[in-house]
Each structure stands twice: as C-alpha cells, then as structure tokens.
C-alpha positions in Angstrom: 0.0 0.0 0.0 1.5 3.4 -0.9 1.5 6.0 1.9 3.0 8.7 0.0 6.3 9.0 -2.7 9.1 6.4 -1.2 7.2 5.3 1.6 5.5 2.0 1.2 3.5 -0.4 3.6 3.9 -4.1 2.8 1.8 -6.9 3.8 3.2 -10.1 4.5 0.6 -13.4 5.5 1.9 -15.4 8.5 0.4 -18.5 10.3 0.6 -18.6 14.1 -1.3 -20.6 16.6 -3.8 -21.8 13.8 -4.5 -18.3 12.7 -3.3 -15.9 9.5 -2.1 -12.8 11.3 -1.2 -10.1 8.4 2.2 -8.4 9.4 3.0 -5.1 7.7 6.8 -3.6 6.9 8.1 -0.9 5.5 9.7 0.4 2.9 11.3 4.1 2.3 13.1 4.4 -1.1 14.5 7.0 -3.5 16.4 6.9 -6.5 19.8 6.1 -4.0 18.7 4.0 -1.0 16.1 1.5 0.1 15.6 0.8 3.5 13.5 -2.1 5.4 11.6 -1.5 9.0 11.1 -4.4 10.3 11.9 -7.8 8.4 8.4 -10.4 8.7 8.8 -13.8 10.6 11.5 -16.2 9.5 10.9 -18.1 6.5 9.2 -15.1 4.3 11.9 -14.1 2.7 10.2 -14.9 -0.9 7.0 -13.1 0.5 9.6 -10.0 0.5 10.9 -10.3 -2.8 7.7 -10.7 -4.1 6.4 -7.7 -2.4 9.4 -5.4 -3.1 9.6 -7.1 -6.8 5.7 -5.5 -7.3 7.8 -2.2 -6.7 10.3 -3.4 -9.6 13.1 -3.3 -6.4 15.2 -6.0 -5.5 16.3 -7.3 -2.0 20.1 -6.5 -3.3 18.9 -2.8 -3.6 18.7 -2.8 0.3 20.8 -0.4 2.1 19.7 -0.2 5.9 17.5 -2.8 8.2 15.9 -0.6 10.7 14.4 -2.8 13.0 11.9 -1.8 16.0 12.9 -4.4 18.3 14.0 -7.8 19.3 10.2 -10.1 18.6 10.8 -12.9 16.0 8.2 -11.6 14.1 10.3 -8.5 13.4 13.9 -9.7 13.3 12.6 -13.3 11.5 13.9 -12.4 8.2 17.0 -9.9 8.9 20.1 -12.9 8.5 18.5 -14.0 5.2 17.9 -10.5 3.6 21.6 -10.0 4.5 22.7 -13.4 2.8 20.8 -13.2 -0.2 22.5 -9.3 -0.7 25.3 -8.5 -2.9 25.6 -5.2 -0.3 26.8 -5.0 3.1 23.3 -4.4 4.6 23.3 -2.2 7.6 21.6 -3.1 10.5 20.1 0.0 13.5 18.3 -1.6 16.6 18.5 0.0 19.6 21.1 -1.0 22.5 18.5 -2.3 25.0 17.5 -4.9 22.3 20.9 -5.9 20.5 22.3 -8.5 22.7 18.6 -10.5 22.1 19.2 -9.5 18.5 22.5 -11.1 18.0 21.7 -14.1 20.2 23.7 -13.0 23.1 20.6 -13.7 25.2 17.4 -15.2 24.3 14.5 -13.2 23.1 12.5 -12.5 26.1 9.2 -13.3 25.1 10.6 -17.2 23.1 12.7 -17.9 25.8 11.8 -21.5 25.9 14.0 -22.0 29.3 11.8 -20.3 31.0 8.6 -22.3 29.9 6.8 -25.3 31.3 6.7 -28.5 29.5 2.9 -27.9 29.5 3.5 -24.5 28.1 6.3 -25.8 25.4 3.6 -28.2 24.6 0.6 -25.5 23.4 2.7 -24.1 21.0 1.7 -25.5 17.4 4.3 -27.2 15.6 4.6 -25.3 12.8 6.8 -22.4 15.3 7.6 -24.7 18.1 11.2 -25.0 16.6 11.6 -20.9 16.2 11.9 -21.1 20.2 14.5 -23.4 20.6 16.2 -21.7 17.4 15.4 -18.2 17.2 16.4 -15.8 14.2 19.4 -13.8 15.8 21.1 -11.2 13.1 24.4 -8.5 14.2 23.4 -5.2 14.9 25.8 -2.8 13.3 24.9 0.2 14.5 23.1 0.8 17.9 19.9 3.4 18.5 20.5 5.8 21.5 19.5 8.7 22.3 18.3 11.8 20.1 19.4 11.2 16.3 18.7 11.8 12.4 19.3 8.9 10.5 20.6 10.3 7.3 18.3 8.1 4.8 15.5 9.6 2.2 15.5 13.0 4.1 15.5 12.7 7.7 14.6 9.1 9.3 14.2 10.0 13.3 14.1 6.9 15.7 11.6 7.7 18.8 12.6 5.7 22.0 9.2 3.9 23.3 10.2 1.4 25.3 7.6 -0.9 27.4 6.5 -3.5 24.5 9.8 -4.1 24.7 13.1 -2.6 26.3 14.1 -1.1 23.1 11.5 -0.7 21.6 12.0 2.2 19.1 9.6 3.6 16.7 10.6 5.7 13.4 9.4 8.9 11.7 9.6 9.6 8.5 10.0 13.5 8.3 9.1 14.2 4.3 5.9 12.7 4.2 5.1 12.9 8.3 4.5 9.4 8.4 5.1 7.3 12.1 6.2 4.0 11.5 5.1 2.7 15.4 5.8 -1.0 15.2 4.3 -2.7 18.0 3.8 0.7 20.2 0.3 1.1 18.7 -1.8 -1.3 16.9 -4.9 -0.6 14.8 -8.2 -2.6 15.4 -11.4 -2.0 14.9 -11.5 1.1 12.5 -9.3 2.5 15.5 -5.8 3.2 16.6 -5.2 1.1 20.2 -2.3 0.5 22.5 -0.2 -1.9 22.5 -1.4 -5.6 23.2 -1.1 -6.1 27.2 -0.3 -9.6 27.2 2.9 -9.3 24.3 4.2 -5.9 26.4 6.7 -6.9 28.9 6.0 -3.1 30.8 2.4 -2.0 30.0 2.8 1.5 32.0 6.0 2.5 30.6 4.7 1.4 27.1 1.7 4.1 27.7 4.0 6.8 28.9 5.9 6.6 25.5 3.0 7.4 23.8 3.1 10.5 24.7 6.3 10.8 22.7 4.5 10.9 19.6 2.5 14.1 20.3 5.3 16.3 19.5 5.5 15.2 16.0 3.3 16.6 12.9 1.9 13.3 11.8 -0.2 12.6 8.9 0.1 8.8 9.1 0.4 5.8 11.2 1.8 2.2 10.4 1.5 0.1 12.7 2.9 -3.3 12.2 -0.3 -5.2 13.4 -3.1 -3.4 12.0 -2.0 -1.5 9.1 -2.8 1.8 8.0 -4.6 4.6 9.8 -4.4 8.2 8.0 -4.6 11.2 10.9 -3.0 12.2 13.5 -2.8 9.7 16.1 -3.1 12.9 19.3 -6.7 11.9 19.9 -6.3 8.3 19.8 -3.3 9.0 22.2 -5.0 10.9 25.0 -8.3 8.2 24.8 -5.7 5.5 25.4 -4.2 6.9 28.2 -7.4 7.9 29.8 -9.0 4.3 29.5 -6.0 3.3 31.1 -6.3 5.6 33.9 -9.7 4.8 34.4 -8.9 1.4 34.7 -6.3 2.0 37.6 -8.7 4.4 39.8 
C-alpha cells in the first residue's frame, strides 16, 4: 500500500497458533537507497521479494535494516535479507534490544527455558522449533538517544520502550508518516495500544506514547493493524485515559 512518494507499507501473510495474522513492513526508497523496518517472521523471505519485486526493487537494492525491536516476528527475516545481498546491509536496533538480537541472550518473550513442558507443549508445531532456534542477526549500529538517520530525508528513531526494552519507533520526516511497530496497533476502524499480554511493561509502554504528540503526523503504520491516516493525538489521550480509568 503506498503512503506517499518512497514510503511504502507491505503486507506479509503469516500463520501462528492456527490463525493468518497479516504483518505489515516498511519500505522508504529514493532513487539512491532502500531501506527495510522491520523484516516479517523467518521463513518469508520470498513473501519480501515478491512484495518489493511489485515495486520493480530487489532485496540487493537494500541499504539499511531498521528494526523496532527484538520479537521474532520483526527480526525473523534480517540474516537471510543479509545473505541473499550483494551489499553490506546495515543493520540499526536499539542498544537495549541488540544483545537479544544477535543471540547473546534469548529473546525475552521465546525464551523456551523459562517455559513449562505444558507450556512448550501449546505451541503449534509449525513455530515450536523458532523457540528453541530463534532468528538472531548482528546489529551494526546501535539506537540511543536523540538522532537523524541520514536516509531519504530525515529518518528519526523515537525511543518507546515498554513493549519491549528497546522498543523504538521511526518517523519519516518528508511525508510525516510514524512507522510505530508494536507501540500502537490498529483494530477495529481505530488506533489502540499496545497488546497487554505481548508488552513486557504495559505503563511505561503508555507513557511513551506521549512521545508521539510532539511530531506533525499525517500517518500511522503500525505493524499489526495497518494503515490509519490522521493524526494519532486523539487516539493517544483516549488510550491513556482508558488506562487511567482502569487503575482508579
């Protein structure tokens, strides 16, 4: 789905606990550079090439890998873009995130350690193996702090951590687009908060919200969910009210 010139939101069909979930990356081109948010679940790599091959661009036309953080459904694909490259692809995630990244630790949320046999034993087949072999890919260059990633005229990553440590989100200054990975999700005709029972800290994942209302945005990505065109303020303040109401 085109957003606006050089930014696109691709849709890629996964299957997951006997369910197609639609997971949505994206790409920010110009005549010099193509960069990836966020890579799909392992294994849908030729999902990828089909989608960017629609846009008569090639997975050896990727420069950068942004990715928003460390979930298998967003790092899945990373090691085999990178293989299947004639460049040297380079790869941002934050510094919170890297070490579950690169397989220094295991992702939080797979870590099959940590689980019961009767636990191990829910999970369908068809991704039982991804937690005892997670996708792992090198981070080249780590996320901190305030920065301007010098890529198709401004690319600004926004620290909202809570779904995950480092979870960052990514806005695309030209065409005032946030790219919000799993920090919002959009169901139902409108934009939500993140799922509570994937984030890890639901209260600091709220709090980063509030991040995003200092930013002239005309659209929202959101990985799960798609596509909502606005600006997300009013969504924002509804979110955090529900939650406060919740508390009291």
């Amino acid at each position: 789905m085109r957003i606006s010139a050089g930014v696109e939101m691709l849709q890629l069909t996964a299957r997951a606990f006997d369910q197609d979930i639609i997971l949505n990356p994206t790409l920010v081109w110009n005549n010099d550079e193509a960069i990836l948010i966020d890579t799909g679940m392992p294994g849908q790599t030729d999902q990828l090439k089909e989608a960017l091959g629609e846009l008569s661009i090639s997975i050896e036309q990727l420069k950068v890998i942004l990715l928003t953080h460390q979930d298998l459904d967003h790092i899945g694909c990373a090691t085999d873009i990178r293989k299947k490259s004639n460049e040297n692809i380079i790869v941002y995630a934050h510094e919170f995130d890297k070490p579950y990244i690169e397989g220094k630790l295991p992702l939080i949320k797979t870590n099959a350690s940590r689980m019961s046999n009767e636990e191990l034993a829910a999970i369908p087949d068809e991704i039982k193996y991804l937690y005892t072999n997670p996708p792992k890919v090198d981070v080249d260059i780590v996320l901190k702090g305030s920065q301007m990633l010098p890529y198709c005229e401004g690319i600004e990553p926004i620290f909202t951590p809570g779904h995950t440590p480092g979870h960052v989100s990514f806005y695309l200054r030209k065409s005032k687009t946030l790219v919000a990975g799993d920090a919002l999700v959009f169901a139902n005709g409108q934009l939500m908060g993140p799922v509570k029972q994937t984030t890890l800290n639901m209260d600091q994942a709220v709090h980063s919200l509030e991040k995003f209302l200092h930013y002239d945005i005309e659209h929202v990505i959101c990985y799960h969910g798609g596509y909502f065109q606005g600006c997300p303020k009013e969504a924002i303040l509804r979110i955090k009210e529900h939650i406060a109401q919740g508390e009291s």
